[in-house]
N, C-alpha and C positions, 0 to 999 in steps of 0.2 A: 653484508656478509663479506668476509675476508679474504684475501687471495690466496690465503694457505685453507681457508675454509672451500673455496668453490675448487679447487688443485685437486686436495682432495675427495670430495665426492665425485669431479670427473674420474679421476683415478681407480678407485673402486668402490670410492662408496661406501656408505655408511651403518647403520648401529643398529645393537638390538637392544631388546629389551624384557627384561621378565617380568619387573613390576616396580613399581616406587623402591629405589635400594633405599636402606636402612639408615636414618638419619645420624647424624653424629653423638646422637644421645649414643646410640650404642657402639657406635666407634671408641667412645671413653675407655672401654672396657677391651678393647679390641687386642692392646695387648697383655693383658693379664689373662686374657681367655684361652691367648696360643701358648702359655706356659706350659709345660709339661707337671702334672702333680709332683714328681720329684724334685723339682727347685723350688715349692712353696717352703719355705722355711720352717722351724720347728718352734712356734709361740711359745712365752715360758708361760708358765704356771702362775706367778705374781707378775703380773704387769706394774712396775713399780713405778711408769710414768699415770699411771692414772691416780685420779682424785681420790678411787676406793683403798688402794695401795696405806695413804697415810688415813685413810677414814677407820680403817680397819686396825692399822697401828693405834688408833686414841680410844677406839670404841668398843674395838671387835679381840679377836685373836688370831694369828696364823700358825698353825702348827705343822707339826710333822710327824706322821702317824704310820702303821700298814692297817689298806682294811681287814677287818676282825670278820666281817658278816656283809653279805650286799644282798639286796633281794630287789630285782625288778618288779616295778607293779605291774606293767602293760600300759601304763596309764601314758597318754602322750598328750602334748600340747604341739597340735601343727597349725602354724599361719605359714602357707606358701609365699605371701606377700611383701610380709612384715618384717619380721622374726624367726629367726632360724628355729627348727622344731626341736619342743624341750620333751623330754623322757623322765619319767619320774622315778625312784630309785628311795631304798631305805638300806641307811647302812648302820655299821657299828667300827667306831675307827679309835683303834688303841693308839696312845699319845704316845711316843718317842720322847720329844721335844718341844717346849714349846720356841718358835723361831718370835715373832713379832707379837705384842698386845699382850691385854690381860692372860695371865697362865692358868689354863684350866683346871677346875680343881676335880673332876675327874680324869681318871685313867685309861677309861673308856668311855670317847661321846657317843652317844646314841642319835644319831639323827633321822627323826621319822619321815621326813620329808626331804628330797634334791632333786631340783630339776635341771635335768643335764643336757647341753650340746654335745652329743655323742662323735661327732665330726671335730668339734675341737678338743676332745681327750683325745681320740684317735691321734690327730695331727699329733697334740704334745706327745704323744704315747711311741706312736711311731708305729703303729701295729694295729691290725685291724679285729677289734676284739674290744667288748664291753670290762667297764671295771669290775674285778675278781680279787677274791681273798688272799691274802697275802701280797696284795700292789704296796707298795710304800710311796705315800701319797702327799703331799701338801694340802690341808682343809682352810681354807679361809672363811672364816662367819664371824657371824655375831649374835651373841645371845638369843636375841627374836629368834636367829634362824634355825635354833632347833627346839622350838616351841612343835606342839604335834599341831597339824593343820589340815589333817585328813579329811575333817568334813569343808572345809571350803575349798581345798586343791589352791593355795595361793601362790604364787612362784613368789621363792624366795630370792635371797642374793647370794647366798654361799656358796663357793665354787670347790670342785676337787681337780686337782692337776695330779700327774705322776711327778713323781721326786727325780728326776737328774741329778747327776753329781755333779754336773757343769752351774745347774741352777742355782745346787745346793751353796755351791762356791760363792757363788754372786749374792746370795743372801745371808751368808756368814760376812764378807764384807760389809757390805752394807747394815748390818745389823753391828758389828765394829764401829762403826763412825757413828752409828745413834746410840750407842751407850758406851761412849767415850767419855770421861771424865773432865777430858778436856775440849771446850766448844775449839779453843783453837786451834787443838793440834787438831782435830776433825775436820776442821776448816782447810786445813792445808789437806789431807787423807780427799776430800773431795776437788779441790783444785787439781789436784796431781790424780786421781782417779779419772777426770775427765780425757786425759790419756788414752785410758787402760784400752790394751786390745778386745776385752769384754764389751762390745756395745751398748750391749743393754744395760750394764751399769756406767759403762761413762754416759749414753745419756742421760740416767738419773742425776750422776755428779753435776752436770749441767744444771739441769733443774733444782736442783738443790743450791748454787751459787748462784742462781738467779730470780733480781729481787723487782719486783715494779710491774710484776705481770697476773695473769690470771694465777701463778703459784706463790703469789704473795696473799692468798686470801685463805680461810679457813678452809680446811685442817693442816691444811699446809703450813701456815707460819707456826702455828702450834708444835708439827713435830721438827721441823727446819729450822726455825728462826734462832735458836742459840748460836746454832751453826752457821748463818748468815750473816749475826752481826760481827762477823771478823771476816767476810769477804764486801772487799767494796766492788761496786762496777766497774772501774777499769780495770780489776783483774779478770772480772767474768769474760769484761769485753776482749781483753790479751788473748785470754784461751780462744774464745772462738775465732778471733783472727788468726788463730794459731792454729786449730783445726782444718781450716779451711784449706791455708797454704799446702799442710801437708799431705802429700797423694796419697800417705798410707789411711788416711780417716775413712772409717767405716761409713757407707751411705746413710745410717740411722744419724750416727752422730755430724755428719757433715750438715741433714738436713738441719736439726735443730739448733746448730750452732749458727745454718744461715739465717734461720728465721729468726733467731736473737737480733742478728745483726740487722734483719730487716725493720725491724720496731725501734730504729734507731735514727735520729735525724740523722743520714751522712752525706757528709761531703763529696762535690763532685769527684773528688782524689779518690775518697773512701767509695765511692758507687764504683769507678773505674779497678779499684785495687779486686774489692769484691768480683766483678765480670771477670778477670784477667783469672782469678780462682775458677770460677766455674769454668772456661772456656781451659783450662787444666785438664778439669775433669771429661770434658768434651771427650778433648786430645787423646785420654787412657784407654776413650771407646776406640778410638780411630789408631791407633798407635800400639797402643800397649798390649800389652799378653793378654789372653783369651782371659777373660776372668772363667775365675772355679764355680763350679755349680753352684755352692751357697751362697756365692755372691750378686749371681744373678739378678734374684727376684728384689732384691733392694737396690741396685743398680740401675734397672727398667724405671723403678719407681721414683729415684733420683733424679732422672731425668725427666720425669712425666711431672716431679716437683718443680726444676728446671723449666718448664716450658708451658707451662700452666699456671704455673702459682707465680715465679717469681719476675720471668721477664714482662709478662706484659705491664707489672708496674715500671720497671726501669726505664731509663732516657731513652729517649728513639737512636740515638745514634750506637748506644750498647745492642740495643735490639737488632739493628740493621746490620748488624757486625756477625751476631751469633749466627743470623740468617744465612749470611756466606758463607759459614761453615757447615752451613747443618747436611748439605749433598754430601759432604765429606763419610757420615756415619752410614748413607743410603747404600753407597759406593765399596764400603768395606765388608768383607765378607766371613771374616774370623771368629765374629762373634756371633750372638744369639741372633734371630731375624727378628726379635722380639724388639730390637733398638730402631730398626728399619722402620716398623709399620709404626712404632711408638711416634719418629719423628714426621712420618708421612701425614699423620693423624692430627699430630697437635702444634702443626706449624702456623697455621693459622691463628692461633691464641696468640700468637707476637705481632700480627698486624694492627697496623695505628688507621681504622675503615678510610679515614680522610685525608693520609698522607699519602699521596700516589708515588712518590720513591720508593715507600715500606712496602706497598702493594707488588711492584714491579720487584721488589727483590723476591720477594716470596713466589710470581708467579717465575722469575726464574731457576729457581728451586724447583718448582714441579716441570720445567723445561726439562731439566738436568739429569731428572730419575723417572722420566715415563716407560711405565712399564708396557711392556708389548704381548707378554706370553704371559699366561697364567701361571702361579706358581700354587706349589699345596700351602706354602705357609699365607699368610691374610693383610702382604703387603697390599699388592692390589686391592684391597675393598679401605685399609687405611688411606695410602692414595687417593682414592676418587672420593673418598668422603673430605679429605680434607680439604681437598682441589673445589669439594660442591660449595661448601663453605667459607673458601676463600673467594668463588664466583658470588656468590650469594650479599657476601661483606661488599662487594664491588660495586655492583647492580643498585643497592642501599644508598651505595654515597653516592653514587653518579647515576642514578635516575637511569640508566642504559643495560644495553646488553655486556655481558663479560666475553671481549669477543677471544680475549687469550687465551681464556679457560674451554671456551668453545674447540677453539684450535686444536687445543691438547684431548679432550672427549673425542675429535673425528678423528684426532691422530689416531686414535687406540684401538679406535671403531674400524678404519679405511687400513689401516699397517698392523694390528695386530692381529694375532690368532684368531680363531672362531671363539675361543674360551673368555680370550679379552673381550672382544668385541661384546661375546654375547652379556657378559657380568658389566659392563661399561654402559651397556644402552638404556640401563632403566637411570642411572645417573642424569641424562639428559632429559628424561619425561619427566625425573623429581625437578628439573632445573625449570622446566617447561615450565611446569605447576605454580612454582612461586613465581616467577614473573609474571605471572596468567592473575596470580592471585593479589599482586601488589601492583599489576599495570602497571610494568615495564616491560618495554619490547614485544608487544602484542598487537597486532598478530603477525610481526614479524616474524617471530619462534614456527609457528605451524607452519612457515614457507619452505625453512630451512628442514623439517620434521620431513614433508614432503620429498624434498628434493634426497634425506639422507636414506626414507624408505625406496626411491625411485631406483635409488645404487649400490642398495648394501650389497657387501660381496657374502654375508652368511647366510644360509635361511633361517636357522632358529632365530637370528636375530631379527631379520628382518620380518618374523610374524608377529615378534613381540613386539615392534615398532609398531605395526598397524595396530595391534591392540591398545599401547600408547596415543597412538593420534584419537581412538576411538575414545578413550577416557577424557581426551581434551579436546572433544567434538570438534575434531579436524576432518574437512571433509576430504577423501580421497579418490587420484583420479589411478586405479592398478593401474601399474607398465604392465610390460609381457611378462611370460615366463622365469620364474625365481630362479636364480641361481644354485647350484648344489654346497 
């Protein structure tokens, strides 16, 4: 045991516990769940980065319609588990337009059957209210899909979105460049589109300029490939080194212009230029103006793309670098608390388990932002989850106890609030468990369990402790009278 470990539980002593806190599985989600519904963004109606987008341009139709007729059946398909619940729905939807694919040669589709995510028309819609006659709508199908299927109930694929005029924009575009006369000048219309302050078409423009990937294969090169063959890759590759630099690039587009870049052998220069871009974007959380509500919710996930996906592949010495920064975002308080618990959570995804430099940066990082008081937003439970799991990484490589991660547990337990304390002590009974379970530090854990029940200064915590010790048949000997 440590001398900041035995300090503290002279002092006051130690933790409680309510029950095994909630593992990192559900930390993932930790910060998309303190969102507020109002920064979820508003999905469009054609997702034009999916496979179905050009599946639908060669096979199907996408038009533009208002509903004529809608009639609910009642009929619902709920998987709580699985699958979002679908709603089944018969409409009659008068053609405007047709926007993409074969042109319908009615005026009026009749479709006996839709099964519909009622939560993502809402979201697109913006209004809480099922679709009604006279919506002006986008239909996407395909032949099959309005075959009558009444007696089997089969869910189809055909989707109905509302019609935005912002949407509407983006697909007049985009519908400009695929029936362009000229593959080249379209070629260039997609270079220069990758630009565009519209996201969601400049990341199509992306996808569309680029060639060697999963979107070089069917139906993609079908509807793309004219247009392809007049961009080579070191233009694709320009733009997205071009993207990145720029601090004005949308988080949609920033991501997928770095994931381009990542399927790229580069250079240690080119690995380095790339870090110096992100650790940019770092800077804008820490530095820069509040961002605007819309930009939040892609913002958050930027970063969670940042620290999940991209750095643990990068060279340790990049990795090691971001780490020093990252108390920087804990520290600032202008922005969302959604960046706080995001890096509290997923800082551990940049530890290299067996390089004890990478380790020690990281545990100084949770040195640096130990929380003491509870707060309403879900830093603290981001925190200790990720602190369990940087203990956990440790304990792995070195066969031992995590004695720094311990430190910082009785910190929180011994110096913080009864709220800390009491949300911090099942953290120590999960840590119990897996060394219990992997034999490590056994039965050294139930001495220290002992000694932190002997002194906690809480009660709730310290009954939740003994019921701890009791789950990992620790045997106990009560002190006196519990503290208030």
């Amino acid at each position: 045991m440590s001398g900041i470990q035995s300090k503290a539980i002279r002092a006051t002593g130690a933790i409680a516990i309510v029950r095994l806190f909630v593992c990192l599985t559900v930390f993932a989600s930790t910060a998309n769940a303190q969102l507020p519904h109002r920064l979820y963004p508003r999905p469009p109606a054609v997702r034009l980065a999916d496979r179905e987008f050009a599946s639908r341009v060669v096979k199907g139709s996408i038009v533009l319609g208002t509903i004529q007729k809608v009639v609910a059946t009642g009929e619902a398909k709920i998987d709580p588990w699985h699958h979002p619940d679908r709603h089944e729905f018969r409409l009659e939807i008068k053609v405007e337009k047709s926007l993409f694919g074969a042109v319908p040669e009615e005026t009026v589709l009749k479709v006996p059957q839709l099964w519909m995510n009622l939560n993502d028309w809402k979201s697109r819609l913006g209004e809480n209210r099922l679709p009604s006659e006279g919506d002006r709508v986008i239909f996407q199908y395909k032949p099959a899909d309005l075959a009558d299927r009444d007696q089997e109930k089969i869910f189809n694929g055909a989707e109905l979105g509302p019609a935005h005029e912002t949407e509407l924009k983006r697909l007049r575009q985009v519908s400009h460049i695929l029936k362009s006369s000229s593959a080249e000048e379209a070629a260039q219309l997609v270079l220069n589109g990758c630009q565009d302050d519209d996201p969601h078409f400049a990341r199509w423009c992306l996808i569309v300029s680029e060639t060697g990937n999963a979107y070089s294969a069917e139906p993609y090169q079908t509807v793309y490939g004219n247009i392809r063959r007049h961009i080579s890759p070191p233009q694709n590759l320009e733009v997205c080194w071009s993207l990145l630099q720029s601090p004005k690039t949308h988080s949609l587009v920033y991501q997928a212009a770095d994931y381009r870049l990542s399927r790229e052998k580069l250079t240690a220069s080119e690995q380095e230029k790339r870090h110096r871009c992100h650790l940019q974007r770092l800077e804008q959380i820490v530095t820069g103006d509040t961002f605007a509500e819309a930009d939040i919710y892609y913002r958050v996930f930027e970063l969670k793309h940042l620290l999940s996906s991209v750095y643990p592949r990068m060279p340790l010495d990049l990795r090691i670098e971001l780490i020093q920064r990252l108390k920087t975002v804990v520290h600032q308080d202008h922005q969302h608390s959604a960046f706080k618990v995001l890096v509290a959570t997923y800082a551990p995804s940049l530890n290299a388990p067996d390089n004890q430099a990478c380790r020690d940066e990281l545990f100084k990082f949770y040195q640096g932002c130990l929380p003491l008081r509870a707060t309403k937003d879900s830093y603290g439970y981001g925190y200790r989850g990720g602190l369990i799991k940087l203990m956990k990484q440790e304990s792995l490589a070195t066969s031992g106890i995590s004695s720094t991660g311990l430190d910082l547990l009785i910190a929180m337990i011994t110096l913080g609030d009864a709220d800390c304390a009491y949300q911090s002590a099942s953290s120590i009974e999960g840590y119990a468990k897996f060394c219990r379970r992997e034999e490590i530090a056994w039965p050294e854990l139930p001495l220290l369990l002992t000694s932190l029940i002997k002194n906690c200064p809480h009660r709730k915590a310290q009954e939740g402790l003994e019921q701890a010790a009791g789950s990992l048949d620790v045997e106990l000997v009560l002190p006196g009278p519990m503290v208030q």
